[in-house]
LOZAKOL-580465 format. One record per residue: residue number from 0; x, y, z of N, C-alpha, C in turn. Coordinates in nm, 3 decimals. Atoms other than C-alpha are relative to their C-alpha. Layout:
N
node k=NUM nu=X nv=Y nw=Z cau=X cav=Y caw=Z cu=X cv=Y cw=Z
...
***
This chain:
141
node k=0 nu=0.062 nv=-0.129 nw=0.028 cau=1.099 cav=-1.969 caw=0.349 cu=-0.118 cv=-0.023 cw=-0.093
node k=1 nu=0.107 nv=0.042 nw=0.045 cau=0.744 cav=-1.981 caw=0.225 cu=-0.030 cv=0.133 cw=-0.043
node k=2 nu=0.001 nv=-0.116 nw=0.062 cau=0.639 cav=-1.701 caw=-0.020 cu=-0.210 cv=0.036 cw=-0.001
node k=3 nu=0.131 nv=-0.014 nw=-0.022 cau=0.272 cav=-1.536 caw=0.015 cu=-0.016 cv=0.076 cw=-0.134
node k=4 nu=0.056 nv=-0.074 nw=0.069 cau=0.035 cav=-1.355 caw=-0.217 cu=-0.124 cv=0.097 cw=0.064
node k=5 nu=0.141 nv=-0.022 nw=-0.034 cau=-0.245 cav=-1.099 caw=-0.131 cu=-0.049 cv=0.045 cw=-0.129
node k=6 nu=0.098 nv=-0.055 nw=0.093 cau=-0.503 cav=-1.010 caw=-0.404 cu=-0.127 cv=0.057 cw=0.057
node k=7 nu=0.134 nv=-0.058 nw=0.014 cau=-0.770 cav=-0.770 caw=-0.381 cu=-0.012 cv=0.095 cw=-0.082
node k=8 nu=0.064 nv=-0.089 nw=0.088 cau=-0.976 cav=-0.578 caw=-0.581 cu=-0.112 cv=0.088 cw=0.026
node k=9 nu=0.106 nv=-0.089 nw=-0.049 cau=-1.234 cav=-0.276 caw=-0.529 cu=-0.040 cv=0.101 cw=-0.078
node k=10 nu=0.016 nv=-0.062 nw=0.117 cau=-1.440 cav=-0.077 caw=-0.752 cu=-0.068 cv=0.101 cw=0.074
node k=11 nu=0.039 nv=-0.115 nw=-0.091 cau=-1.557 cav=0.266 caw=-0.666 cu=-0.056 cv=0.104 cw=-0.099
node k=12 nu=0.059 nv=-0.126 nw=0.122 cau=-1.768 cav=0.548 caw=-0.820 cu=0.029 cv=0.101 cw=0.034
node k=13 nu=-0.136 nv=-0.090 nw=-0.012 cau=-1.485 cav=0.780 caw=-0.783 cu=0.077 cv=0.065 cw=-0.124
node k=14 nu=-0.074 nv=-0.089 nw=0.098 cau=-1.301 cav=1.039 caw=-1.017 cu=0.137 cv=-0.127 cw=0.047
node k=15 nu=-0.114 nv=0.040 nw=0.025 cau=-0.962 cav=0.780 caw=-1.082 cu=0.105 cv=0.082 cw=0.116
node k=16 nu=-0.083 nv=-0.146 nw=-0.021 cau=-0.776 cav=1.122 caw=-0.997 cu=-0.009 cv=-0.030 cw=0.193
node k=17 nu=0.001 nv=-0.052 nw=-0.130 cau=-0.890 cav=1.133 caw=-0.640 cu=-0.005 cv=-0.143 cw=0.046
node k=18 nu=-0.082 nv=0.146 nw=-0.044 cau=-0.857 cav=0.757 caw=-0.550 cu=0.100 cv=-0.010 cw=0.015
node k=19 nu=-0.159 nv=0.026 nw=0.015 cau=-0.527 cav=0.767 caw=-0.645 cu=0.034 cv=0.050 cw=0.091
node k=20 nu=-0.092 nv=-0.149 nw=-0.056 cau=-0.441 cav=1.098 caw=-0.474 cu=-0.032 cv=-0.102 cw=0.176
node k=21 nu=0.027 nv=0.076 nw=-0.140 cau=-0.603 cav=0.849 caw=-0.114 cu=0.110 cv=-0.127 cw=0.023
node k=22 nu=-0.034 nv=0.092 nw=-0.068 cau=-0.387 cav=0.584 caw=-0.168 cu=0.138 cv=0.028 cw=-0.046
node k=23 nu=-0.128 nv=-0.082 nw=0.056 cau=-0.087 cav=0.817 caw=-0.299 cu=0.071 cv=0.087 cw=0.143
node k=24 nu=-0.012 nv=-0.069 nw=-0.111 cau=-0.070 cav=1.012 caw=0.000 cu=0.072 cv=-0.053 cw=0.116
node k=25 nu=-0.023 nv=0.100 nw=-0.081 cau=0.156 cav=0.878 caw=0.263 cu=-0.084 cv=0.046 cw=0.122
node k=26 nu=0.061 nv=-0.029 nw=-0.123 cau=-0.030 cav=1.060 caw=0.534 cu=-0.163 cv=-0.013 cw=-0.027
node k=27 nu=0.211 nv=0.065 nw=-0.012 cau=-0.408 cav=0.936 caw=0.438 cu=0.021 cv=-0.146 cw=-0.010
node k=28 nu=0.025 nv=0.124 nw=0.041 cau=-0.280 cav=0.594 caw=0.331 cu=-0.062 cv=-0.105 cw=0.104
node k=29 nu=0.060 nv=0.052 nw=-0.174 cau=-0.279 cav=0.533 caw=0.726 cu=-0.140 cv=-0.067 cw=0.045
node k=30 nu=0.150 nv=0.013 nw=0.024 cau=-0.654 cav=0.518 caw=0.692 cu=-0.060 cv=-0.095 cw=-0.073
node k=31 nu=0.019 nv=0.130 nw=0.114 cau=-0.685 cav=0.246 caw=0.429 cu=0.054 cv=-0.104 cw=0.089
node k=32 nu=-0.050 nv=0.086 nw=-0.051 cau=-0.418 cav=0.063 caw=0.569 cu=-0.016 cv=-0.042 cw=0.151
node k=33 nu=0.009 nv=0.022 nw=-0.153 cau=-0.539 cav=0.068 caw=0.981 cu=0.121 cv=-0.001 cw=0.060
node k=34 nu=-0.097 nv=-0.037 nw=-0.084 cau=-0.223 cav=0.181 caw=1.078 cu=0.051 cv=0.133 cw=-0.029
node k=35 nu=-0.066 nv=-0.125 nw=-0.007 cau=-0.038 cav=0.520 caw=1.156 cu=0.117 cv=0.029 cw=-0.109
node k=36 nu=-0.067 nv=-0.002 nw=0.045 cau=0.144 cav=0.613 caw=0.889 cu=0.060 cv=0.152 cw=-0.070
node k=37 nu=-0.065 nv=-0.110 nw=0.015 cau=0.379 cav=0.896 caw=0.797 cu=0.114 cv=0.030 cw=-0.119
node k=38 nu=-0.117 nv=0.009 nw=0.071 cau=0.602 cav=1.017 caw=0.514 cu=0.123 cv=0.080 cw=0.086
node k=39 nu=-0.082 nv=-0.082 nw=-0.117 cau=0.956 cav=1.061 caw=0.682 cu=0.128 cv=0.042 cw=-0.159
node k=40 nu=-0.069 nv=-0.061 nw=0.140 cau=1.120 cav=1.131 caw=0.293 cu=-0.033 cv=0.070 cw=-0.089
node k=41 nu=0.115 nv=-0.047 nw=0.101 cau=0.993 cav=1.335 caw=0.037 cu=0.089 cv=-0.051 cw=-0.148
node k=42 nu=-0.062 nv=0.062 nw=0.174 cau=1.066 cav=1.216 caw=-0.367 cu=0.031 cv=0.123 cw=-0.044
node k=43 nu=-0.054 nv=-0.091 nw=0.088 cau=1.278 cav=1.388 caw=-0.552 cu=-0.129 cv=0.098 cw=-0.134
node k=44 nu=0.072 nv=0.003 nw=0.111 cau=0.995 cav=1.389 caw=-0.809 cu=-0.113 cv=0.125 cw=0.016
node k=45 nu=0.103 nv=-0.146 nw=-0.009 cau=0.721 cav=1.678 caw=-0.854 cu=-0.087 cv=-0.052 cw=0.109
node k=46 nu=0.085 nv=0.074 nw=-0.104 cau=0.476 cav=1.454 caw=-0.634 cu=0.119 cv=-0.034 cw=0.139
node k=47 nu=-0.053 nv=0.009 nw=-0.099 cau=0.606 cav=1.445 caw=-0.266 cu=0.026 cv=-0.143 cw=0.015
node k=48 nu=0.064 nv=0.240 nw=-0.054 cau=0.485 cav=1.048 caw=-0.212 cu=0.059 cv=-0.081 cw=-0.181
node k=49 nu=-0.004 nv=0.048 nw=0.121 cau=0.639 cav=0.979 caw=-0.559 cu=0.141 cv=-0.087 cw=0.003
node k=50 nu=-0.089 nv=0.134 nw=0.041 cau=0.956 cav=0.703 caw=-0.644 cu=0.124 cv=0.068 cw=0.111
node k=51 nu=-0.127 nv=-0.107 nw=-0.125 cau=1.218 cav=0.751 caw=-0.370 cu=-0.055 cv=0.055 cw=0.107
node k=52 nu=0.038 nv=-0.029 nw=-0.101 cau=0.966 cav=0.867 caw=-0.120 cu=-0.013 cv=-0.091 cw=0.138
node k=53 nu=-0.021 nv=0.081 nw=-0.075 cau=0.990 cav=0.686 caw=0.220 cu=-0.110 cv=0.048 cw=0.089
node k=54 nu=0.088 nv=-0.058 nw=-0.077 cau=0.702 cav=0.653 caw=0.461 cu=0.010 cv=-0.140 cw=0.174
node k=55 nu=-0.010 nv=0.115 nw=-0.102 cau=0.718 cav=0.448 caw=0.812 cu=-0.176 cv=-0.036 cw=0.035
node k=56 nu=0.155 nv=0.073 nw=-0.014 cau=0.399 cav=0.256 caw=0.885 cu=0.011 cv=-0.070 cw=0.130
node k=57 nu=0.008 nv=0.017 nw=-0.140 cau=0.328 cav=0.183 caw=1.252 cu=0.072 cv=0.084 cw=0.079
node k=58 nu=-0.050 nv=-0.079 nw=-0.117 cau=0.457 cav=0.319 caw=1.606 cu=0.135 cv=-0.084 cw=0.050
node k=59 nu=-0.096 nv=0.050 nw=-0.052 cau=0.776 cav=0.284 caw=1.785 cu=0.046 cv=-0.138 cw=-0.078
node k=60 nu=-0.063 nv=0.147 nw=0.044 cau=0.927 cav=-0.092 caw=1.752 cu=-0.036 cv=-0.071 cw=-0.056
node k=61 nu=0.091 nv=0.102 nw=0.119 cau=0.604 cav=-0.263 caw=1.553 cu=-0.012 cv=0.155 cw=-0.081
node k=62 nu=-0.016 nv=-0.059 nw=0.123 cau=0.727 cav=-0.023 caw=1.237 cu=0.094 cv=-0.030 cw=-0.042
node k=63 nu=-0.081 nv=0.016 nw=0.117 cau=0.887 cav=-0.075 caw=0.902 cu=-0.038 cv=0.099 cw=-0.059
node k=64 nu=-0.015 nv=-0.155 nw=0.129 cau=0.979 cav=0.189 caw=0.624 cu=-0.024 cv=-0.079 cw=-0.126
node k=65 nu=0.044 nv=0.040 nw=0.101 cau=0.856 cav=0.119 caw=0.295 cu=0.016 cv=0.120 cw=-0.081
node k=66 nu=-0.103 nv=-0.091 nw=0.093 cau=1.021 cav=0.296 caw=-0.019 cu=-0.091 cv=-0.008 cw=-0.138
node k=67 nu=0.068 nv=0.022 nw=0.058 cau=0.807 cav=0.363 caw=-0.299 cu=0.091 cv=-0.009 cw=-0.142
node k=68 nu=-0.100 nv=0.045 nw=0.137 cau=0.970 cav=0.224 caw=-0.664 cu=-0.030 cv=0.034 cw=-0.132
node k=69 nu=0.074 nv=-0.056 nw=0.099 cau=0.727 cav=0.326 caw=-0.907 cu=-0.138 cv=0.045 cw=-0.005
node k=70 nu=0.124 nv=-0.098 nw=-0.057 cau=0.461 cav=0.617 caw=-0.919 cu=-0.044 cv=0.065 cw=-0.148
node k=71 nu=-0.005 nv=-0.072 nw=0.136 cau=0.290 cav=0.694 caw=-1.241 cu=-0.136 cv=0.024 cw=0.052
node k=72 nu=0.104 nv=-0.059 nw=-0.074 cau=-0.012 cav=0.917 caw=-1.140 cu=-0.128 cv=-0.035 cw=-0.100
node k=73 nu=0.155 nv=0.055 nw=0.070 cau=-0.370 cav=0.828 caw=-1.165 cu=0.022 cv=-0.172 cw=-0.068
node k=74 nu=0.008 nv=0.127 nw=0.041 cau=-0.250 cav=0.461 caw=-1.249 cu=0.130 cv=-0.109 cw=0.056
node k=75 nu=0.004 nv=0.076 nw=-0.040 cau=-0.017 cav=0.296 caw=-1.075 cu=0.133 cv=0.065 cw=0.121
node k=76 nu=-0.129 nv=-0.023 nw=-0.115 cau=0.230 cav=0.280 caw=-0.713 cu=0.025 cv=-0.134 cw=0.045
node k=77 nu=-0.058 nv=0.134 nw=-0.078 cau=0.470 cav=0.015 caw=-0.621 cu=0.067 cv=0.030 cw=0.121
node k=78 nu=-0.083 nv=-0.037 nw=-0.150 cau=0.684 cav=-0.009 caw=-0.300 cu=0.013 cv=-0.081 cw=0.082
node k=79 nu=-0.041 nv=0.119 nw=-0.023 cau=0.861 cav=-0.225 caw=-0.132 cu=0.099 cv=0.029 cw=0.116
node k=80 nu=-0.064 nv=-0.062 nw=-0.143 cau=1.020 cav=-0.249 caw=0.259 cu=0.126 cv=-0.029 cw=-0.014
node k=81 nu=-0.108 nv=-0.055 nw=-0.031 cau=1.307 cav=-0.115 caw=0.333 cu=0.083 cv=-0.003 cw=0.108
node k=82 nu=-0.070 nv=-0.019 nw=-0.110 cau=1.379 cav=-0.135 caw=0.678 cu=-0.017 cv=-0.202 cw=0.038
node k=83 nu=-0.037 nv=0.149 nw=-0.107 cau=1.456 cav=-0.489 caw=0.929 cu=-0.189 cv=-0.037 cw=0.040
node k=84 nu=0.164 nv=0.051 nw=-0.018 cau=1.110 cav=-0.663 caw=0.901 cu=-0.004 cv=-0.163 cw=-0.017
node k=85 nu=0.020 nv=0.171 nw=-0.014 cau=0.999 cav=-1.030 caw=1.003 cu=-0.036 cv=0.001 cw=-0.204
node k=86 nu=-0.031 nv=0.042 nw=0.131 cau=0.947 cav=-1.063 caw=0.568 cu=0.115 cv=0.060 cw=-0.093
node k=87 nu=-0.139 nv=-0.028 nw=0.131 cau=1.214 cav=-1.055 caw=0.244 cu=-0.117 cv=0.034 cw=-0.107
node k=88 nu=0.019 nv=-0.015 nw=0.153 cau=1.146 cav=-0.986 caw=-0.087 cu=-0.151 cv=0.083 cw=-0.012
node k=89 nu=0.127 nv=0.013 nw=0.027 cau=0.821 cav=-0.781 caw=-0.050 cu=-0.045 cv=0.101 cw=-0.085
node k=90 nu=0.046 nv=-0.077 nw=0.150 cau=0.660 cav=-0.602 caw=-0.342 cu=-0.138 cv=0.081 cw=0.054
node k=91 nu=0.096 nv=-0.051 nw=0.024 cau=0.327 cav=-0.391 caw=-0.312 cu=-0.045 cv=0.041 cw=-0.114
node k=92 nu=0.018 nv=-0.087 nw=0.191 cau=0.174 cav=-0.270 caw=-0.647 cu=-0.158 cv=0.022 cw=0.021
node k=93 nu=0.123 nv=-0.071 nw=0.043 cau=-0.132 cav=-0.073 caw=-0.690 cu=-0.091 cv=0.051 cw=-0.118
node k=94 nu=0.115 nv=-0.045 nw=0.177 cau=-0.315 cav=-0.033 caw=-1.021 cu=-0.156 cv=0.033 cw=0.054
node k=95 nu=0.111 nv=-0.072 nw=-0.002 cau=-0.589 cav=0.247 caw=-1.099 cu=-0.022 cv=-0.011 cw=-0.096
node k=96 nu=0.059 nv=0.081 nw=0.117 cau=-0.795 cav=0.080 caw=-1.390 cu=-0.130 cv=0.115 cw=0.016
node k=97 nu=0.090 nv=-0.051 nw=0.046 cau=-1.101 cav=0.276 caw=-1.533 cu=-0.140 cv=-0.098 cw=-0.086
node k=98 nu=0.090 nv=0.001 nw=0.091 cau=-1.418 cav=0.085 caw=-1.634 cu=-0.134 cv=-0.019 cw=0.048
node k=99 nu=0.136 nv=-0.056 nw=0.014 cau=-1.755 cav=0.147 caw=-1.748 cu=0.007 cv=0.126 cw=0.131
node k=100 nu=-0.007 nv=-0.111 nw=-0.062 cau=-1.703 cav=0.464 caw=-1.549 cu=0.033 cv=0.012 cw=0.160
node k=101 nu=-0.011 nv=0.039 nw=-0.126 cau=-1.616 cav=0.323 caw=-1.242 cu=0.163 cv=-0.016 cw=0.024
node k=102 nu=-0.152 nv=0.013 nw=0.009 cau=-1.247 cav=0.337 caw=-1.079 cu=0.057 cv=-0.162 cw=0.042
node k=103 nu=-0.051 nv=0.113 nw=-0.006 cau=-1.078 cav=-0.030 caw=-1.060 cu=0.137 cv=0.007 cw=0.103
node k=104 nu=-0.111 nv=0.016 nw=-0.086 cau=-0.854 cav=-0.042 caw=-0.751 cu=0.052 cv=-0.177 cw=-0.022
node k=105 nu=-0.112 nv=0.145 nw=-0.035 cau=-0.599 cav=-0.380 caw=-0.752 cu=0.111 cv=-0.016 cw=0.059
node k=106 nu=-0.115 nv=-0.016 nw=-0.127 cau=-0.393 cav=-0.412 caw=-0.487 cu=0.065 cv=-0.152 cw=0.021
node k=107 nu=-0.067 nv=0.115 nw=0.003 cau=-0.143 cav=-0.700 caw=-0.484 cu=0.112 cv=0.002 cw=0.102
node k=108 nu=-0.076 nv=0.031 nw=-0.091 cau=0.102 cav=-0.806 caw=-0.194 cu=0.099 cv=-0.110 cw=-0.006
node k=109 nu=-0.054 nv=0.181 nw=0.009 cau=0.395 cav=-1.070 caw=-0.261 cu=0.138 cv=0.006 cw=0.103
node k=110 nu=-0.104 nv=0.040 nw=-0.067 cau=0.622 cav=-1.145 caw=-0.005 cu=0.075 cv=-0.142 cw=0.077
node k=111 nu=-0.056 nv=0.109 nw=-0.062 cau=0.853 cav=-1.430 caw=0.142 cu=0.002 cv=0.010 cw=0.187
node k=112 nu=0.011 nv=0.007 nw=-0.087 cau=0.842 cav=-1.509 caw=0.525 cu=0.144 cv=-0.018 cw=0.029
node k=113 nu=-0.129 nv=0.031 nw=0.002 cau=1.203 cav=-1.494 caw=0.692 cu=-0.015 cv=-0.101 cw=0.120
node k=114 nu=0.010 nv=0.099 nw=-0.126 cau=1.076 cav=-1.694 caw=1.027 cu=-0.125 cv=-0.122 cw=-0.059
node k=115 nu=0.062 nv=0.032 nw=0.092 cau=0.902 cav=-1.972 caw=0.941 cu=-0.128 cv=-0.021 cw=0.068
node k=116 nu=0.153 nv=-0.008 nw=-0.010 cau=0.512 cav=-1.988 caw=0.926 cu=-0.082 cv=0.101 cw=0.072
node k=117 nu=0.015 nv=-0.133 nw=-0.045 cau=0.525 cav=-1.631 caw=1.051 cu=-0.102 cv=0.059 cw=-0.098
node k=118 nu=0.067 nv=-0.088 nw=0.112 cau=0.405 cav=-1.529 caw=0.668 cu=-0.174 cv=-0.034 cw=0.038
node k=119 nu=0.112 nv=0.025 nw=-0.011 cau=0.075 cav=-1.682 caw=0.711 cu=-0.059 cv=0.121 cw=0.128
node k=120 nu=0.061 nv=-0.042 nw=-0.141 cau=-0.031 cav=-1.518 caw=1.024 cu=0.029 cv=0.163 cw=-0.064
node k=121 nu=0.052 nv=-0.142 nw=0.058 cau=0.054 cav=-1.155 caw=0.871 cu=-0.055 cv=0.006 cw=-0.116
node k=122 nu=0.087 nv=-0.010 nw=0.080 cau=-0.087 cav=-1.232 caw=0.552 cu=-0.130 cv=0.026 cw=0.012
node k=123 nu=0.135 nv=-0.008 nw=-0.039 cau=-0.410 cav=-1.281 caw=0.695 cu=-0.044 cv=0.135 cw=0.083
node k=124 nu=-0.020 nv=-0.111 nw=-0.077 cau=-0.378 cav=-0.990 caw=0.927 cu=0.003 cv=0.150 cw=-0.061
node k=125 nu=0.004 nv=-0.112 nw=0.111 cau=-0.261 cav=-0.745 caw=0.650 cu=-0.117 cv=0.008 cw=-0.127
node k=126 nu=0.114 nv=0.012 nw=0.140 cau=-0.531 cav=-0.884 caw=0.388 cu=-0.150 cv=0.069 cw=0.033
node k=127 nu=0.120 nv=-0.040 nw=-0.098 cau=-0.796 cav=-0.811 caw=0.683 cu=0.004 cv=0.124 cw=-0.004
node k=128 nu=0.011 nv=-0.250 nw=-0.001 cau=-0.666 cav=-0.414 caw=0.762 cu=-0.047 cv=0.074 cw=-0.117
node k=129 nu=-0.052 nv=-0.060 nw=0.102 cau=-0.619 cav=-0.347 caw=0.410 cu=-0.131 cv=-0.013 cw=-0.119
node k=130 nu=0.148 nv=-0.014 nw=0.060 cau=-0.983 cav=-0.503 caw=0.283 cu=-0.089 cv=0.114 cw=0.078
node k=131 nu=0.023 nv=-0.092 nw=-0.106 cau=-1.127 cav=-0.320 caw=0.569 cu=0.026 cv=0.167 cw=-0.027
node k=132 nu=-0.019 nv=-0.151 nw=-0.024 cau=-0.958 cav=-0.006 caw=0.508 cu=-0.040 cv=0.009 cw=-0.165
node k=133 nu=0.070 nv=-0.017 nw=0.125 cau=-1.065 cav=-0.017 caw=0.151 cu=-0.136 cv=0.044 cw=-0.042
node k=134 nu=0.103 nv=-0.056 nw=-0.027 cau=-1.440 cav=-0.017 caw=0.219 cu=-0.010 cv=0.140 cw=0.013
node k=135 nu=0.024 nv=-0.191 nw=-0.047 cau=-1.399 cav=0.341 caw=0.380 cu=0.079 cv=0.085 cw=-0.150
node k=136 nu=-0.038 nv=-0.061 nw=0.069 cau=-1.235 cav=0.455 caw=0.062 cu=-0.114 cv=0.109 cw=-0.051
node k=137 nu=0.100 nv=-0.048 nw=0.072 cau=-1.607 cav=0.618 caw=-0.073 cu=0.000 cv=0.124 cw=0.120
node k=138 nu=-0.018 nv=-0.111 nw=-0.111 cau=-1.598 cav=0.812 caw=0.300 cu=0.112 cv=0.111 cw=0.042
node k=139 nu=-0.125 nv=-0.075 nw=-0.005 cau=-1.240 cav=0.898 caw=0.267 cu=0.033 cv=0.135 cw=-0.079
node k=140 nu=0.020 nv=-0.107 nw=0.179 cau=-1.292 cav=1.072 caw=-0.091 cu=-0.071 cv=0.109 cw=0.030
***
């Protein structure tokens, strides 16, 4: 089992507030991420998409559920899959950083591969959608 990392970072001349609320959202995240995605739970919490919220990401048989673990607004969302997926152990974390007036997206990805040399091939794949869908964040807003 071989363990991956993704790192990216993206800065945006964006109110914090409304970044967040794009990549908070399970039904816009779809748009960032290049895939269909839907909340099928809502969080106990005042925010719908907040700790305990469950959202499936893709169609039919290429989808996994992903469970969000920690949601502190305007600064940070973790979340981590939930359902029967080719990886283990996988983490997401999102930090909304503020400087010189500009919003600081950091988006981090760590997961283990359960088949082997499978991880590579979605790393690259997910690092691609997910830079990609980042760009459009200024169009999304």
């Amino acid at each position: 089992m071989a363990s991956y990392t993704i790192e990216i970072q993206e800065q945006y001349d964006l109110p914090r507030e409304r970044v967040f609320q794009l990549f908070a959202d399970h039904n816009q995240i779809g748009d960032i991420l290049g895939a269909p995605v839907k909340r099928i739970k809502d969080s106990d919490q005042a925010d719908p998409n907040g700790v305990g919220s469950v959202r499936k990401v893709g169609m039919g048989p290429i989808s996994l559920e992903e469970t969000v673990i920690a949601f502190e607004p305007d600064a940070l969302i973790e979340y981590t899959v939930t359902s029967m997926s080719p990886i283990r152990n996988h983490l997401g974390r999102i930090r909304f950083d503020e400087l010189n007036g500009r919003t600081v997206v950091n988006y981090t990805i760590r997961f283990d591969d359960l088949i082997p040399f499978s991880g590579k091939v979605i790393s690259v794949g997910l690092e691609q959608a997910i830079r990609r869908g980042m760009k459009k964040v200024p169009k999304l807003a």
